[in-house]
C-alpha positions as CSV (number, residue, x, y, z in Angstrom):
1,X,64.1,-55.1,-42.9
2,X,62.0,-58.1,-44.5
3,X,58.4,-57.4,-44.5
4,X,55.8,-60.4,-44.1
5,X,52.2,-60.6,-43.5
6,X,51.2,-63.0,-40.6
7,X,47.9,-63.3,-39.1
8,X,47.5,-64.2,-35.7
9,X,43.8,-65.2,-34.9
10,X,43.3,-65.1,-30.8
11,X,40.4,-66.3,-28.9
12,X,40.6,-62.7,-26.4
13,X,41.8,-59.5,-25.7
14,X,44.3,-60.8,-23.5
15,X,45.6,-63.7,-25.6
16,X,46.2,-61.1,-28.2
17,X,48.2,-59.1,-26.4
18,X,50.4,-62.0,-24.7
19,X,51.1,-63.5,-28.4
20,X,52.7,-59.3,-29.2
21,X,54.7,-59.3,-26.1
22,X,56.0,-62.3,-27.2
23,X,57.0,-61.2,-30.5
24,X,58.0,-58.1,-29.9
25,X,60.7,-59.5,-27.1
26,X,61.6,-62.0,-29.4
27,X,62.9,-59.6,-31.4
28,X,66.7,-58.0,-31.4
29,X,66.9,-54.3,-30.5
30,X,68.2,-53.6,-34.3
31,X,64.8,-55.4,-35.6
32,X,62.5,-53.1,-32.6
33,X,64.1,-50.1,-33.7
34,X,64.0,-50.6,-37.9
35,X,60.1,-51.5,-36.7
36,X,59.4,-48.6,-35.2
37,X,61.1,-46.4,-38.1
38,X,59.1,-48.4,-40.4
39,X,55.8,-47.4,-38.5
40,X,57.2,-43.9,-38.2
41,X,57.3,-43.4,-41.5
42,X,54.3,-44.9,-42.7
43,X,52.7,-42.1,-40.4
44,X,54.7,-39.3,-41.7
45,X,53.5,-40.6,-45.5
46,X,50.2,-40.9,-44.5
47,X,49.7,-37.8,-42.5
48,X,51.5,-35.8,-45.3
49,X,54.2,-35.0,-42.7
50,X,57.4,-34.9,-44.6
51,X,57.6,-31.4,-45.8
52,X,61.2,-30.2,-44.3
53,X,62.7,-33.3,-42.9
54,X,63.6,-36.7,-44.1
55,X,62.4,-38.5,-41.3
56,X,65.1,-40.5,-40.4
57,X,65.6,-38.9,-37.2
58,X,63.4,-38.0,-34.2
59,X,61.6,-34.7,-33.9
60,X,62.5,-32.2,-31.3
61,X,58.9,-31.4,-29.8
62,X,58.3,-29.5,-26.6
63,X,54.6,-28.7,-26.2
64,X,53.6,-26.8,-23.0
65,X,50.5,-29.5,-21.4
66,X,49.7,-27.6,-18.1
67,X,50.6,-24.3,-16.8
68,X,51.2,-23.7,-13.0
């Protein structure tokens, strides 16, 4: 994946977030998901995450939010 830095000065909230959707559906669905493996991996560096796996796949995670 070929990394660039762009900058994308908006007037508002909202313009901001129309000129992402934009770019973000301009995008194939091989570029979405290398993006999002890009991001996920930047997390796992930062948060010191990659102990046992190699973070190329997704995490099995079941977490119990609310009892009944």
């Amino acid at each position: 994946m070929k990394r660039e830095i762009w900058i994308n000065k908006a007037n508002s909230f909202e313009d901001a977030q129309e000129f992402d959707t934009a770019y973000y559906l301009n995008l194939t669905s091989t570029e979405r998901v290398e993006t999002v493996q890009v991001l996920r991996e930047a997390h796992f560096k930062l948060n010191g995450l990659f102990r046992r796996e190699n973070g190329k796949r997704l995490r099995r995670v079941l977490r119990v939010i609310k009892q009944s």
